[in-house]
TIKEDO-250028 format. One line per field, with one value per atom (N, C-alpha, C): residue in three letters; chain; x, y, z; atom name. Coordinates in pm, whole numbers. Layout:
BEGIN
residu: ALA;...
chaine: A;...
px: X;...
py: Y;...
pz: Z;...
atome: CA;...
***
This chain:
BEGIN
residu: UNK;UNK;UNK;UNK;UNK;UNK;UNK;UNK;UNK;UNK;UNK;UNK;UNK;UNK;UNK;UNK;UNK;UNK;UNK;UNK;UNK;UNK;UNK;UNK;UNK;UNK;UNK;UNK;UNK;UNK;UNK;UNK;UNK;UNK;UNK;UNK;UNK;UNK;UNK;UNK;UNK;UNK;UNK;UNK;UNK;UNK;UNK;UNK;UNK;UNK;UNK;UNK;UNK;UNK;UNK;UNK;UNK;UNK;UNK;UNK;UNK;UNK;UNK;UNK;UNK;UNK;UNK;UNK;UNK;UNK;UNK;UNK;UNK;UNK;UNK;UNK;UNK;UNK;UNK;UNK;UNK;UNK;UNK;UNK;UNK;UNK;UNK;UNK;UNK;UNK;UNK;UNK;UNK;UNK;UNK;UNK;UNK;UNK;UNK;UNK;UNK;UNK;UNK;UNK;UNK;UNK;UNK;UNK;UNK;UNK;UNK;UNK;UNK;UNK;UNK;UNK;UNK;UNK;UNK;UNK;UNK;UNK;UNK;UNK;UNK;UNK;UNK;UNK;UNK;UNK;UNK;UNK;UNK;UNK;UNK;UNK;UNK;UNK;UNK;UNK;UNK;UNK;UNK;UNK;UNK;UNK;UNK;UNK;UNK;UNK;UNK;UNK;UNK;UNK;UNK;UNK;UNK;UNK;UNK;UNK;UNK;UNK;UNK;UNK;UNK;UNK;UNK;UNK;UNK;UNK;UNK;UNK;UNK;UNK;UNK;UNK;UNK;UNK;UNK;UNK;UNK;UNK;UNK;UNK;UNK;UNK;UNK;UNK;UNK;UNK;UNK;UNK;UNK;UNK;UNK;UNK;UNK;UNK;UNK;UNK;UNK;UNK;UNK;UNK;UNK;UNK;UNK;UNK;UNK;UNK;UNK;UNK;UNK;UNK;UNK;UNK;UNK;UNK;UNK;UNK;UNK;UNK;UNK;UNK;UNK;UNK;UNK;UNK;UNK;UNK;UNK;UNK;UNK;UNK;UNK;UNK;UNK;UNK;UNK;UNK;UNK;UNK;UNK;UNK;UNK;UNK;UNK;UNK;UNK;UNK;UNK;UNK;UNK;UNK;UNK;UNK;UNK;UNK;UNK;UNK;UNK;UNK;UNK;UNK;UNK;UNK;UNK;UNK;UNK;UNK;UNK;UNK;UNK;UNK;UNK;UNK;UNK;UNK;UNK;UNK;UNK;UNK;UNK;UNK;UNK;UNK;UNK;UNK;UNK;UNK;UNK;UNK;UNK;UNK;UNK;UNK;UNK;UNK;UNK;UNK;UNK;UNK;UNK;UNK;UNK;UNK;UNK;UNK;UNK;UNK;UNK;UNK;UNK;UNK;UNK;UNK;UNK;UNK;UNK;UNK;UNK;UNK;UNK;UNK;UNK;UNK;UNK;UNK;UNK;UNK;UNK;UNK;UNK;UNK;UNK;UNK;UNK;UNK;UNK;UNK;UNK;UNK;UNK;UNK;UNK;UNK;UNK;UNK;UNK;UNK;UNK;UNK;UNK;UNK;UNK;UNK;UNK;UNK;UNK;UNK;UNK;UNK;UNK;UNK;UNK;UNK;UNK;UNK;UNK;UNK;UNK;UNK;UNK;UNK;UNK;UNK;UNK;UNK;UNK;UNK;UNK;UNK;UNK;UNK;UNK;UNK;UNK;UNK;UNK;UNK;UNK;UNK;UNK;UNK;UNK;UNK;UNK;UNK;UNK;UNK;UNK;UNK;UNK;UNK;UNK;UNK;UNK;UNK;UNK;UNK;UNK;UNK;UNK;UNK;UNK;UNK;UNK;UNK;UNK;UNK;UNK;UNK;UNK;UNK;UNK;UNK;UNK;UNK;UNK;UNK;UNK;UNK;UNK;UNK;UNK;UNK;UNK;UNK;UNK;UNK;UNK;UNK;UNK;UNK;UNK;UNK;UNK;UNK;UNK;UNK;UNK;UNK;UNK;UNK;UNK;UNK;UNK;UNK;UNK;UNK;UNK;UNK;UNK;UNK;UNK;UNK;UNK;UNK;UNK;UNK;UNK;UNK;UNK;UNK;UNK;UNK;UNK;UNK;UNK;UNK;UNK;UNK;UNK;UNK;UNK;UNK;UNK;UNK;UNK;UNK;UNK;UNK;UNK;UNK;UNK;UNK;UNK;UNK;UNK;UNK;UNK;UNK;UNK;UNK;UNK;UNK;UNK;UNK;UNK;UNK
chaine: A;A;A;A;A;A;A;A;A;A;A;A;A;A;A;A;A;A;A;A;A;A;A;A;A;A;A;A;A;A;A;A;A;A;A;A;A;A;A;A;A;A;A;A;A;A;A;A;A;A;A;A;A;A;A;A;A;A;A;A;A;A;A;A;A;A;A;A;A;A;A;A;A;A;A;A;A;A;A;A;A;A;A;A;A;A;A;A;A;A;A;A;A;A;A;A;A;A;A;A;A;A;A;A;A;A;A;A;A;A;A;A;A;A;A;A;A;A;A;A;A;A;A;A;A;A;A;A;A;A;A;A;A;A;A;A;A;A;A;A;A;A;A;A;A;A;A;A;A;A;A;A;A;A;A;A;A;A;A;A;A;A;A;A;A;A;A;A;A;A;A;A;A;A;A;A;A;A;A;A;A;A;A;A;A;A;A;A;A;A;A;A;A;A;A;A;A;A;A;A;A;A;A;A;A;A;A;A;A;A;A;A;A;A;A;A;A;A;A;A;A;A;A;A;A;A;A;A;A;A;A;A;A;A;A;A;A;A;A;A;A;A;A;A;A;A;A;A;A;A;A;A;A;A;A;A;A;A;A;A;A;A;A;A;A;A;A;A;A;A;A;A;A;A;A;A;A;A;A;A;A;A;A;A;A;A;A;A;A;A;A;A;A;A;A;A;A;A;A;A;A;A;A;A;A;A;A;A;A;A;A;A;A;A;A;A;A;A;A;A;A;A;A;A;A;A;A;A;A;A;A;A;A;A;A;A;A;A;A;A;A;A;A;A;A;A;A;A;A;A;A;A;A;A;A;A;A;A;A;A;A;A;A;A;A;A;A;A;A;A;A;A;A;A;A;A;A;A;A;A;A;A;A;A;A;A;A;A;A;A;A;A;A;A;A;A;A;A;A;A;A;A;A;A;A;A;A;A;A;A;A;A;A;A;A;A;A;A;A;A;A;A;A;A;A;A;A;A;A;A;A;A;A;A;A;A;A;A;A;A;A;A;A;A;A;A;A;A;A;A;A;A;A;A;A;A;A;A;A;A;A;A;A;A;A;A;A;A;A;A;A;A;A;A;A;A;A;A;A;A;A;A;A;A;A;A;A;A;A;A;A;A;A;A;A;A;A;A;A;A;A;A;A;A;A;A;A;A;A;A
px: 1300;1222;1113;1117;983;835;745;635;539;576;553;610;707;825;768;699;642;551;458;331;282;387;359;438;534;630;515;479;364;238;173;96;106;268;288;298;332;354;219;156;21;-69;-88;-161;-65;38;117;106;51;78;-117;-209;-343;-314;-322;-290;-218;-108;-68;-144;-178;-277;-392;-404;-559;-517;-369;-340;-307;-306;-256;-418;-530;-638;-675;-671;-737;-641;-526;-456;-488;-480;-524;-668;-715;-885;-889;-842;-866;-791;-687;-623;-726;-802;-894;-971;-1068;-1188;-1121;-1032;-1028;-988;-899;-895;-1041;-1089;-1245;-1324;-1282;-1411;-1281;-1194;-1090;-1084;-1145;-1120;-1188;-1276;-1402;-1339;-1266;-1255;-1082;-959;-886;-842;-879;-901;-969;-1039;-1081;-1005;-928;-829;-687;-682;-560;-586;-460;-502;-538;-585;-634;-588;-481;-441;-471;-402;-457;-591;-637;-805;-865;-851;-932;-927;-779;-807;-896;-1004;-1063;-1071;-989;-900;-812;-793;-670;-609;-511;-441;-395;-418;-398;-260;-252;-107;-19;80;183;238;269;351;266;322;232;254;353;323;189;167;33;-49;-114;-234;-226;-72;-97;-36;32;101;-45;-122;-246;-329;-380;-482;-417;-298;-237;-196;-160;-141;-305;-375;-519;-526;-552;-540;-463;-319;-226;-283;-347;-376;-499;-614;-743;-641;-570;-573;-511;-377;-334;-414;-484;-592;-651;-723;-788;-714;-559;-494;-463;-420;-363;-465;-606;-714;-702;-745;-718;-647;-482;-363;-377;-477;-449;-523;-641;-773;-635;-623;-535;-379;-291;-243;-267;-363;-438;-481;-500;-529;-400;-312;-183;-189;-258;-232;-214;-139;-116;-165;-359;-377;-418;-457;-438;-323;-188;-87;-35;-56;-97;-143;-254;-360;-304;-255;-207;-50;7;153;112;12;-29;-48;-184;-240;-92;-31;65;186;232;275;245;124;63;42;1;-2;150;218;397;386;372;391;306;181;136;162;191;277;435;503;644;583;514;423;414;289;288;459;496;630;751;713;809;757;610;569;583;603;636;743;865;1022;1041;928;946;850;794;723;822;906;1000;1126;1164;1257;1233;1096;1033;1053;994;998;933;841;736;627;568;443;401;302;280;286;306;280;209;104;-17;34;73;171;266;392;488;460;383;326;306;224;184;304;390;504;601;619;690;574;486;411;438;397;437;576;702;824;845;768;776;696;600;514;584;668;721;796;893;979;904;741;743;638;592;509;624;763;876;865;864;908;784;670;521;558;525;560;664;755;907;835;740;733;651;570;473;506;636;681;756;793;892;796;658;558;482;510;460;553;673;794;762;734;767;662;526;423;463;478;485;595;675;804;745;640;592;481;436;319;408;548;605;642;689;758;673;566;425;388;396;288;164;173;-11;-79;-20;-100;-64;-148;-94;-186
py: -235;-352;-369;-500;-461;-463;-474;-395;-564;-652;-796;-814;-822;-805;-726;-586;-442;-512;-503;-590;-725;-826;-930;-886;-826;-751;-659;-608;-498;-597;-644;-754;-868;-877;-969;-903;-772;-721;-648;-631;-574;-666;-789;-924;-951;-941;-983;-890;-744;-594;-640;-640;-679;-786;-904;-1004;-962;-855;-816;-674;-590;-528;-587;-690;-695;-751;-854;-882;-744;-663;-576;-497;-507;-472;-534;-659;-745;-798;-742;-736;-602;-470;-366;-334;-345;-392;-450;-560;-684;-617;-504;-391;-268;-268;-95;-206;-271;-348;-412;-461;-529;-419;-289;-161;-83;-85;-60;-86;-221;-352;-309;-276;-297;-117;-73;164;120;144;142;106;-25;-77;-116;-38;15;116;240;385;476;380;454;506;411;449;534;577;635;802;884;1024;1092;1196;1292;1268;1281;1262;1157;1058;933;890;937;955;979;1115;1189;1124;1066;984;840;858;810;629;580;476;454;376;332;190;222;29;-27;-154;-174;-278;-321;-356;-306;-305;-279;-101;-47;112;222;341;481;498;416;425;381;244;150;232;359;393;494;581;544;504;387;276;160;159;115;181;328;398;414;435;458;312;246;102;57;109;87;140;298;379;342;352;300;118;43;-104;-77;1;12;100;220;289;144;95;-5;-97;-152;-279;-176;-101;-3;-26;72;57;-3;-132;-278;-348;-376;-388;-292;-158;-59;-100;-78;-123;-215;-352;-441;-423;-369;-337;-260;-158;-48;-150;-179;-272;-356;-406;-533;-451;-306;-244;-202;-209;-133;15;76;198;323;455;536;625;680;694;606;459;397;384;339;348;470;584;690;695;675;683;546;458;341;389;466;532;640;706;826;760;667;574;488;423;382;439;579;646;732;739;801;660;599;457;405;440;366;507;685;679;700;630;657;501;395;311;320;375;471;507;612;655;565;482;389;283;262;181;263;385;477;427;472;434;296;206;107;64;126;136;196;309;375;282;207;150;7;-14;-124;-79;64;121;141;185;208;115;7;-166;-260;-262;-397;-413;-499;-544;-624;-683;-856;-911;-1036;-1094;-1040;-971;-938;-813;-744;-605;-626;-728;-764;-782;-878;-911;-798;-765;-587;-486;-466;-430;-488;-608;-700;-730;-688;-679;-495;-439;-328;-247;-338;-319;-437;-498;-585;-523;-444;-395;-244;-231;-51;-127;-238;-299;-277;-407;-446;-343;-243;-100;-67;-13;36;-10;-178;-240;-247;-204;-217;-92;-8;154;169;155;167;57;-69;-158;-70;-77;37;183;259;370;337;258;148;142;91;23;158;288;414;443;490;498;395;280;199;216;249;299;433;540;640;602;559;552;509;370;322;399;482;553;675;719;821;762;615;540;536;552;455;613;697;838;791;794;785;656;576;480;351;273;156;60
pz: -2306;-2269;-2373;-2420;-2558;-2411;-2507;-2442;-2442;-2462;-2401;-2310;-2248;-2115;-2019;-2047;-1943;-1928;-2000;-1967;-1864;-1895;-1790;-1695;-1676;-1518;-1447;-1508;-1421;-1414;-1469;-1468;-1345;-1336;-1195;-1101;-1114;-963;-884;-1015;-940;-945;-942;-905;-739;-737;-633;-512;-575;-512;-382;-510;-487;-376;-378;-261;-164;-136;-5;55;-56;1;71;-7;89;215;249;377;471;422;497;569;416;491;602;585;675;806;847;943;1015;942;999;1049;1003;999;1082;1139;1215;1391;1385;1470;1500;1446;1438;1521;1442;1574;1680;1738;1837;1929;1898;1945;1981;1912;1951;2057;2060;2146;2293;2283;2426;2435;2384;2423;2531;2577;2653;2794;2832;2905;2967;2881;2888;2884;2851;2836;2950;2992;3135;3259;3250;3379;3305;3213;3140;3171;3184;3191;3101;3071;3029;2858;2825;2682;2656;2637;2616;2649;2689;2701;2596;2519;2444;2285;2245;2103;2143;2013;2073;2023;1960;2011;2013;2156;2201;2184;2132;2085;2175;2260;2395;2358;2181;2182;2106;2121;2064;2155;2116;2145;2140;2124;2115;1975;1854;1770;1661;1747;1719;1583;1655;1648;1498;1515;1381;1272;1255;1209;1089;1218;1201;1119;1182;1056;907;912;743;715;779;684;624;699;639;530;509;418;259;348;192;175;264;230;135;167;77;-46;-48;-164;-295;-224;-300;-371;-260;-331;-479;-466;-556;-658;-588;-715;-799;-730;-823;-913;-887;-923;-1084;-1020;-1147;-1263;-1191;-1251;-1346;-1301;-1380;-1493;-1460;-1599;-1682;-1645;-1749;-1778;-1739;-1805;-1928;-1911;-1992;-2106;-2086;-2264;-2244;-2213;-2292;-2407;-2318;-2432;-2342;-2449;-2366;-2248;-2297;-2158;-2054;-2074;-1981;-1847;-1974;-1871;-1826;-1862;-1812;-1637;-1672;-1538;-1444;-1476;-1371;-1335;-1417;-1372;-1249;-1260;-1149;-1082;-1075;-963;-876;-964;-895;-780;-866;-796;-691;-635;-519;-448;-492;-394;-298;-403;-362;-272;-269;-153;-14;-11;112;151;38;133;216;106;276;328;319;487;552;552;662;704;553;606;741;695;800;912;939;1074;1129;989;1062;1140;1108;1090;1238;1252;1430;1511;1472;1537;1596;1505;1557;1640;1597;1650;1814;1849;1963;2036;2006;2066;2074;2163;2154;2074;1986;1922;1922;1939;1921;1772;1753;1604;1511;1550;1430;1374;1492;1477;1337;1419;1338;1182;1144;1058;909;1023;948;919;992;978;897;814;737;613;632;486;440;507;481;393;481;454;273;300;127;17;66;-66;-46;18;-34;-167;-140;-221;-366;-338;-475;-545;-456;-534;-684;-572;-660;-745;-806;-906;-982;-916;-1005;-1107;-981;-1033;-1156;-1144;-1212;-1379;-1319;-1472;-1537;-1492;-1592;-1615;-1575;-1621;-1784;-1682;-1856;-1948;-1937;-2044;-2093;-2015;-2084;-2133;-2128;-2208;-2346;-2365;-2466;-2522;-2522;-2536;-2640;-2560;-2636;-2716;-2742;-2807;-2986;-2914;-3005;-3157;-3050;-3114;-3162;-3132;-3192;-3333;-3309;-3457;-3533;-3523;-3635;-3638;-3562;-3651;-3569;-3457;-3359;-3418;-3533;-3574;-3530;-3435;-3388;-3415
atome: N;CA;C;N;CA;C;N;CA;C;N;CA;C;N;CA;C;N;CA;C;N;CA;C;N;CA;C;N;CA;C;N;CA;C;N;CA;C;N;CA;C;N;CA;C;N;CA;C;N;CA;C;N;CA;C;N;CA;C;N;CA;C;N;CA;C;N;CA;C;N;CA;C;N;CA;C;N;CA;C;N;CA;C;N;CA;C;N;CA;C;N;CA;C;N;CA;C;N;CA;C;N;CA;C;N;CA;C;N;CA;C;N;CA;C;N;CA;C;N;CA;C;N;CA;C;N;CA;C;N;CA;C;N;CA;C;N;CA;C;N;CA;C;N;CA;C;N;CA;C;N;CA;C;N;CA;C;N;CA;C;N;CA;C;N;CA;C;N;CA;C;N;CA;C;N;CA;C;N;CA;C;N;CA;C;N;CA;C;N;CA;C;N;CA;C;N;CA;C;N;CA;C;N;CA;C;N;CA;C;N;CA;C;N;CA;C;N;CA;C;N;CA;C;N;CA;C;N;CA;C;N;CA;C;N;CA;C;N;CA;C;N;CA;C;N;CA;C;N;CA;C;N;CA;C;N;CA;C;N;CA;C;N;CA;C;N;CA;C;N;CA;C;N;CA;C;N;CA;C;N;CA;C;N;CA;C;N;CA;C;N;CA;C;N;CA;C;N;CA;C;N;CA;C;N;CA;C;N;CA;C;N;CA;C;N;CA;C;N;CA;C;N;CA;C;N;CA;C;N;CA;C;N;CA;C;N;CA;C;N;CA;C;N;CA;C;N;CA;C;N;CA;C;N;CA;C;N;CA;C;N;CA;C;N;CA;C;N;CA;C;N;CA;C;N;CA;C;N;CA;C;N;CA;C;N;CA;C;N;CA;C;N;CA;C;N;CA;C;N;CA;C;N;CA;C;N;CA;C;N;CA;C;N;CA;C;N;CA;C;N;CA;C;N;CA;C;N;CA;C;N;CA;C;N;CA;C;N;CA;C;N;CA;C;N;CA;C;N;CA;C;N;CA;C;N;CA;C;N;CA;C;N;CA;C;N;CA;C;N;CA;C;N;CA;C;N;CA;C;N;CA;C;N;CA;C;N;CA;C;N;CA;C;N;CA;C;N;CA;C;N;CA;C;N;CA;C;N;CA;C;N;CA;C;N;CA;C;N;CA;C;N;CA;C;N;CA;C;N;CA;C;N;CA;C;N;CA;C;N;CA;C;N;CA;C;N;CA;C;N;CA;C;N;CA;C;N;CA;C;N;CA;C;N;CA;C;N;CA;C;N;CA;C;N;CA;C;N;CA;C;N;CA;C;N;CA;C;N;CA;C;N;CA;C
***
């Protein structure tokens, strides 16, 4: 792949990666507080276990709760990342894409993480829309992490390849 081609492919997917992370913050986020404001006053009458975490998701399953905290997690690490990604991209050089190949690849997987949970969370059964939502953003950015991840492995490959042909001189 010449290294004009890596560049705008990873370039699109982590501009594309950034915009669903942050939907994912702000769907999960938007699941943690309304879980919050409803513990208090649904949690009271629950037994002993379900008691003691101390919130309770009054929608969706027993997967909810944590479906929710790691789609948060992998939603903030991503945003970070893609952000990152794009600074280090935009210099194209080796330890840059370096450090956005690591970054990327720990990002792609605490998003399976949460995508798993999402996967039992549908397997289980009921969610409402906001649930859903979250669960179908989730299942699209495992997709397009891969293809972030995978462009910029390519654009370090073509990278070093480059700097092997020239003698470190670029």
């Amino acid at each position: 792949m010449a290294s004009g081609a890596g560049k705008s492919a990873a370039f699109i997917f982590l501009f594309i990666n950034a915009l669903l992370y942050f939907i994912v913050i702000a769907i999960a986020g938007w699941s943690v507080n309304h879980a919050m404001e409803k513990t208090h006053e649904t949690a009271s009458v629950l037994p002993i276990p379900a008691r003691i975490f101390p919130i309770y998701f009054p929608t969706g399953n027993m997967a909810t709760g944590f479906l929710v905290i790691f789609s948060l997690i992998a939603g903030v690490a991503g945003f970070v990342t893609s952000l990152l990604g794009l600074n280090n991209v935009m210099q194209w050089d080796t330890p840059n894409l370096h450090a956005a190949a690591a970054a990327s690849l720990a990002t792609w997987t605490l998003t399976l993480l949460a995508m798993g949970l999402a996967c039992k969370e549908i397997n289980i059964g009921w969610a409402d829309s906001n649930l859903r939502a979250l669960e179908a953003m989730l299942i699209i950015l495992s997709g397009t992490q891969l293809f972030a991840t995978a462009a910029i492995h390519i654009g370090v490959e073509d990278v070093v390849a480059r700097d092997r042909a020239y003698g470190g001189r670029v």
